[in-house]
C-alpha positions in Angstrom: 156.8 110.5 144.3 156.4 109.0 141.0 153.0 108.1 139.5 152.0 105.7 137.2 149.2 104.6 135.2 147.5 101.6 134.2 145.3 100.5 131.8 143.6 97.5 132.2 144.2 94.6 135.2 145.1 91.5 133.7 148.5 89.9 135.2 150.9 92.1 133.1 149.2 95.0 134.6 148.7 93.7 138.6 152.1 92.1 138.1 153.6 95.7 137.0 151.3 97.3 139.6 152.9 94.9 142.1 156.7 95.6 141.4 155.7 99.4 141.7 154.4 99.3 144.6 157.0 97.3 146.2 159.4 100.3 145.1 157.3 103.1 146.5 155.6 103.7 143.0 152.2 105.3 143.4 150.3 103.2 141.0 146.6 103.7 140.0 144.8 101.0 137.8 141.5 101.2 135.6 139.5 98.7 135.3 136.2 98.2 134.2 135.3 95.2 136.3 135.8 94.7 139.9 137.1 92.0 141.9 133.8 90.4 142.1 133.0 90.6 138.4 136.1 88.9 137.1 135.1 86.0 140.0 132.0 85.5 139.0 132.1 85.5 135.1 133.0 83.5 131.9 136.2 81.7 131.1 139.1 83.9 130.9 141.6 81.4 129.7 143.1 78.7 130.4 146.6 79.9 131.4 149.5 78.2 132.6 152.4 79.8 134.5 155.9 78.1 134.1 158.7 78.2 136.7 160.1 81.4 135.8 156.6 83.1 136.3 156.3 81.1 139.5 159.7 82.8 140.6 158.4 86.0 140.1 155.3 86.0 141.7 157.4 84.6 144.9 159.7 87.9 144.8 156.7 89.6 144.2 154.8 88.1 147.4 152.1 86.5 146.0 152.6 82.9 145.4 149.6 81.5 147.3 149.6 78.2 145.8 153.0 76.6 146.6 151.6 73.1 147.6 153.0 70.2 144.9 148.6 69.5 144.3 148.9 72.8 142.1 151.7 72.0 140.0 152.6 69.9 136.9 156.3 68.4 136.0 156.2 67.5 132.9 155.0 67.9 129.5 153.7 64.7 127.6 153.5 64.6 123.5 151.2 62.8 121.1 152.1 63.3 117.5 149.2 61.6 115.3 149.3 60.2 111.9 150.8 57.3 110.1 153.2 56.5 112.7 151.9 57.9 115.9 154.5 58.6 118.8 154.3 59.4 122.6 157.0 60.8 124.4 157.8 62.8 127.6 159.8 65.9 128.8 160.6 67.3 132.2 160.9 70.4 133.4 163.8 71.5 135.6 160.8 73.1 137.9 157.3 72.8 137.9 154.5 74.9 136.4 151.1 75.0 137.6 147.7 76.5 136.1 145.2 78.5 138.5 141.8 79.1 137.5 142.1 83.2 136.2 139.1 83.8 138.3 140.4 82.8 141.3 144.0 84.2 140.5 143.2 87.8 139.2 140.9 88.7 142.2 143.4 87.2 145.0 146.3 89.9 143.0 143.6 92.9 143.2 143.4 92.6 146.9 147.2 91.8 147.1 147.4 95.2 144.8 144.9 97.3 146.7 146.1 96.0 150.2 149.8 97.3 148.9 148.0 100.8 148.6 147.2 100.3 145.3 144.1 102.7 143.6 141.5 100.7 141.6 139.1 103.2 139.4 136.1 101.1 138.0 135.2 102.6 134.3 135.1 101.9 131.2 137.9 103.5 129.0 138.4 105.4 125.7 141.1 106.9 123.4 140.4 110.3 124.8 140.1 109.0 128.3 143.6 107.8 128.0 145.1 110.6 126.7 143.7 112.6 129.7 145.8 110.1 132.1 149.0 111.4 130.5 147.9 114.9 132.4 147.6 113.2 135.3 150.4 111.0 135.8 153.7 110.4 135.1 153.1 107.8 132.7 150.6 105.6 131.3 150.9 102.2 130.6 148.4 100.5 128.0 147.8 97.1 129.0 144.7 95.6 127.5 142.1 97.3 125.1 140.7 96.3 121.6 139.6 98.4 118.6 140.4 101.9 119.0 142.7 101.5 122.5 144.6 98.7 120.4 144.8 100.5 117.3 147.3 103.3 119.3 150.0 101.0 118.5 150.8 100.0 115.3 150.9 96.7 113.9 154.4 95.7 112.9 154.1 93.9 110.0 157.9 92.4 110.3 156.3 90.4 113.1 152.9 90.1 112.3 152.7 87.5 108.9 148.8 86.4 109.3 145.9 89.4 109.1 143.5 86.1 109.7 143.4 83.8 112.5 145.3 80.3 112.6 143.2 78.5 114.8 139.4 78.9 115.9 139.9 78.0 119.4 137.7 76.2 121.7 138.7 75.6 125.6 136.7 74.5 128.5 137.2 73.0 131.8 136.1 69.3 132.5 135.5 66.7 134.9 136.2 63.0 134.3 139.6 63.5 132.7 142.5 61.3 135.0 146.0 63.0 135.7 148.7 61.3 134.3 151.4 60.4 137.1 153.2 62.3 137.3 151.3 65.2 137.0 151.8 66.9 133.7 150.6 68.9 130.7 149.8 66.7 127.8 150.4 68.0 123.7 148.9 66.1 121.0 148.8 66.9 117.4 146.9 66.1 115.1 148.7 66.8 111.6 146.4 69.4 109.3 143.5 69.2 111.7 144.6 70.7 114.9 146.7 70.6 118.5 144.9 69.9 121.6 146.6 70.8 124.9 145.3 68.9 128.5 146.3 71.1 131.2 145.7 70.4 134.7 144.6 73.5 136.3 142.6 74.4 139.7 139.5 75.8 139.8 136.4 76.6 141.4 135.4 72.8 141.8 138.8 71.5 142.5 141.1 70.2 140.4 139.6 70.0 136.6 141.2 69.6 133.1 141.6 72.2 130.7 140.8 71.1 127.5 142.4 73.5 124.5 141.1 72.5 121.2 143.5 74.3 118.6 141.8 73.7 115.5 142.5 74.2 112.0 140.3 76.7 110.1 138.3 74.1 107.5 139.3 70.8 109.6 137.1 68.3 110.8 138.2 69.9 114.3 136.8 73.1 113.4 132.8 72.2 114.6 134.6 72.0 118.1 134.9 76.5 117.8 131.6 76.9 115.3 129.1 74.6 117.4 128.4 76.3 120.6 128.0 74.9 123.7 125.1 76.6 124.9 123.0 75.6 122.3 122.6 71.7 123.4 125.3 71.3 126.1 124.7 67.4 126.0 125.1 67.7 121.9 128.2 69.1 122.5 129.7 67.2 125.4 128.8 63.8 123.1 131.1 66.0 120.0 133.6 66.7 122.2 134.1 62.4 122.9 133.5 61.5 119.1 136.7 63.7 118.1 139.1 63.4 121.1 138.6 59.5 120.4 139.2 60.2 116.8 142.0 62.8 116.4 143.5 63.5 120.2 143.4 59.3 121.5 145.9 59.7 124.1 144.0 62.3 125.7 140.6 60.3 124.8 141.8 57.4 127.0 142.5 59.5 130.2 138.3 60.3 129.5 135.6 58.3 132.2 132.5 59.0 129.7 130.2 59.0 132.6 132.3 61.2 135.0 132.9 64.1 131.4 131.3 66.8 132.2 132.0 70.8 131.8 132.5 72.5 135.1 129.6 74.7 134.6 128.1 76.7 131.8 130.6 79.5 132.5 133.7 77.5 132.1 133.9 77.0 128.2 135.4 79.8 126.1 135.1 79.7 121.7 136.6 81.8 119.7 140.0 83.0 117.9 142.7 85.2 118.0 145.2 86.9 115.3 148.9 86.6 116.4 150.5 90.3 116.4 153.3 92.4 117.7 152.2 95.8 118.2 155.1 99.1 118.7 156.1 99.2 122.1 155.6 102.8 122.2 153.2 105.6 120.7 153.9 109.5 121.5 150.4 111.4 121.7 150.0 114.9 120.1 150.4 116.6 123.7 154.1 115.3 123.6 153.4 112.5 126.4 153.9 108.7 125.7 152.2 105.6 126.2 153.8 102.5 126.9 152.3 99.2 125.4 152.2 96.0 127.9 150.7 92.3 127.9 148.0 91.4 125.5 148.1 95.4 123.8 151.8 94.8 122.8 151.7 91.1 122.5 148.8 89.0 120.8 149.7 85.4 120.6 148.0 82.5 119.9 148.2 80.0 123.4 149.3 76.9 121.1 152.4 77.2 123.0 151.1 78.7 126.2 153.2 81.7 126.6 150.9 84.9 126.7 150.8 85.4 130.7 154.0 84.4 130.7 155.6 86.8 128.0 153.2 89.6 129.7 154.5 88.9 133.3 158.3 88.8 131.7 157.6 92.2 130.3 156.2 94.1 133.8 158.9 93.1 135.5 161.2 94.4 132.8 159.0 98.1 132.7 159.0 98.0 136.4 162.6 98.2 136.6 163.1 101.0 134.1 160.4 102.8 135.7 162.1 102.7 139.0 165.3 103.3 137.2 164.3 105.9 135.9 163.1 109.4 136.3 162.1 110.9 133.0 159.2 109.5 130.8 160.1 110.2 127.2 161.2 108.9 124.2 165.0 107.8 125.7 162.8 105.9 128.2 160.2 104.4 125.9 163.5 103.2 123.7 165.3 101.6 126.4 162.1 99.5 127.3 161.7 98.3 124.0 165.7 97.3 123.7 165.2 96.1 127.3 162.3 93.6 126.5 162.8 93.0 122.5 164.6 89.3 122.6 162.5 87.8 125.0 159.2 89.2 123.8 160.2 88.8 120.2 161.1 85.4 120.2 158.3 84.2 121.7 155.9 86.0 118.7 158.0 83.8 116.5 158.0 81.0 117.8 153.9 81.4 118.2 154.4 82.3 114.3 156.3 78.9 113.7 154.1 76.6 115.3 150.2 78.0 114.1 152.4 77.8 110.7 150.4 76.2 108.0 151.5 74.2 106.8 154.1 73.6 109.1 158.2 74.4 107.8 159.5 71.2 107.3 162.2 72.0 109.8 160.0 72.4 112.4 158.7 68.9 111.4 161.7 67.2 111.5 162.3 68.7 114.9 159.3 67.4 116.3 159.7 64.1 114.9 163.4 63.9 116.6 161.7 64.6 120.1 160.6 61.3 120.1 164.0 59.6 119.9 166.0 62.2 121.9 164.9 62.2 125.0 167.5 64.8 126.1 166.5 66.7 123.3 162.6 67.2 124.4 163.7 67.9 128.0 165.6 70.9 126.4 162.2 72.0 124.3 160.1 71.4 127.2 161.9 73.6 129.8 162.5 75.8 127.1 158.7 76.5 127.9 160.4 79.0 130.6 162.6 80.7 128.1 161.2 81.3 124.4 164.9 83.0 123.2 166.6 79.8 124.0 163.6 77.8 121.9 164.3 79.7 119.1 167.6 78.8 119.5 166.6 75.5 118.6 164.1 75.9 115.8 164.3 79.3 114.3 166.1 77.8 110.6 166.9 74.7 109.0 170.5 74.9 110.4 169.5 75.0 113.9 167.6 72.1 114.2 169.9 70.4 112.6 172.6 71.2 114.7 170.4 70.6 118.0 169.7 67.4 116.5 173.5 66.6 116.2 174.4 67.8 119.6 172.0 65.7 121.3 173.0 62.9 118.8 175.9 62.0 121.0 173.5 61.3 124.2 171.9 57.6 124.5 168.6 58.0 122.2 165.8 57.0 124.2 161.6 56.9 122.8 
């Protein structure tokens, strides 16, 4: 019986754990926190799954939150500055947005009740390479520092070596749903993006609140003032700029009702986008397999890191059950398998964190507001980054996607 590996228990690795099993796949995963832990501690992110994740986790058995209360339909756009627009986009099927803290722990005991083998420890370079001894294959699906720096940077992939954005999300009270239920965008041109996402969590239904702000922008005090310092301080910050650089979303706010969910529900920091090699072959002749955040650093501008990472365990999982022999071939057809979805979505991430921003992207955005057919397209291409970049990747593109939907009735 074949026996596989796992590093790390994030959704690339329980949804990859989950396929396995479902094929017979002995699968063993290392954590270094249980169940319990991930419950009961900090922000993890503020993730949204669209409908193609949604899909999958319905073939995979675990879709415990069907019920329309969980989802969103649409997205909603603000683009700020001289002549501010609003405009909408639907999806073709919803999304929805589930507190990691309640979703990661329901998908261990999903996992463990599957026969699934959690082992609780902290892991190293050398502790991985021992794995290889002991299993068929290891994949790598979370680590930093040393565990990251198995797989090399590609640099064809990879433009920034600095972050983009100094990030700041937290989930509040006192912010209304629009009707119906959606995500809502706004930018702020050379200060920031802010992204309202509906999601369900430990006190109900709260609003994500994704401050994507410029390094050196009046937004940036959002990331470098913390929280925990003068909670009230910061909850009075967080109304001064929404009302001055994100208004849409400022208007949903009830002043008296905003309110973080708790002091463990606001995360501040910052990422660097990067593709890592899918591969890496050890000195003892074995290989490890990248997956989810170890392969795949994005920024969540365009929410697509869960997503990419669940696209890309269902893609292993098939060429491990496929599949009999653990070698380079193997590791090779993975990374052909997996390249165009995974790909496109680091450059689209690349596009948008972009600064300043190509001016094809800009006129793209701009004709969003006056196609509507057009920003239906860009929204539920949310569910499929290739076809996105489709859209945007060069000056030609957007001008043709422009022209195509040229011929439909224009509508703000």
């Amino acid at each position: 019986m074949k026996d596989i590996g796992i590093i790390g228990a994030g959704v690339a690795a329980l949804h990859l754990g989950l396929y396995l099993r479902q094929h017979g796949v002995e699968v063993s995963v290392y954590t270094n926190k249980t169940a319990e832990e991930v419950a009961e501690g900090l922000l993890l992110n503020s993730v949204s799954h669209h409908h193609v994740t949604v899909e999958r986790e319905a073939r995979l058995g675990v879709d415990h939150w069907p019920e329309d209360e969980y989802k969103y339909f649409c997205h909603n756009h603000y683009l700020g500055g001289d002549h501010p627009q609003f405009f909408r986009g639907d999806f073709t099927a919803p999304s929805r947005a589930i507190d990691y803290r309640i979703y990661l722990p329901r998908l261990m005991r999903d996992l463990e009740e599957r026969g699934g083998r959690f082992v609780y420890r902290n892991m190293t370079v050398p502790d991985i390479e021992d794995l290889t001894t002991v299993h068929d294959l290891v994949v790598v699906s979370t680590g930093k520092g040393d565990i990251a720096g198995l797989f090399p940077r590609r640099a064809d992939k990879s433009p920034y070596t600095r972050p983009m954005r100094k990030l700041a999300v937290g989930l509040w009270h006192g912010v209304r749903r629009r009707e119906p239920n959606s995500v809502e965008l706004s930018i702020a041109p050379g200060v920031g993006e802010l992204l309202a996402i509906p999601m369900y969590s430990f006190g109900g239904h709260v609003m994500a609140l994704l401050c994507e702000n410029v390094p050196g922008g009046d937004l940036e005090v959002l990331t470098d003032q913390k929280y925990a310092d003068d909670p009230e301080a910061y909850r009075r910050l967080m109304l001064d700029k929404l009302a001055q650089h994100h208004p849409t979303v400022f208007s949903r706010i009830d002043p008296n009702q905003f309110r973080l969910q708790g002091p463990k529900d606001i995360l501040q920091g910052a990422v660097v986008p990067v593709l890592r090699e899918d591969y890496v072959r050890l000195p003892n002749g074995k290989f490890l397999l990248a997956l989810g955040d170890v392969h795949s650093t994005v920024d969540p501008v365009v929410g697509q890191g869960a997503n990419s990472a669940s696209y890309s365990a269902e893609e292993v999982g098939q060429c491990i059950v496929d599949d009999d022999v653990y070698d380079a071939r193997f590791c090779e057809k993975v990374a052909h398998r997996r390249a165009t979805r995974v790909e496109a979505t680091t450059d689209w991430v690349n596009e948008m964190v972009a600064l300043p921003p190509a001016p094809h992207l800009q006129q793209f955005l701009g004709a969003l507001a006056t196609h509507r057919s057009l920003c239906d397209e860009f929204t539920e291409n949310f569910s499929h980054p290739d076809r996105q970049m489709d859209l945007i990747a060069t000056p030609e593109r957007v001008a043709a996607a422009i022209a195509r939907h040229s011929v439909l009735t224009p509508t703000a």
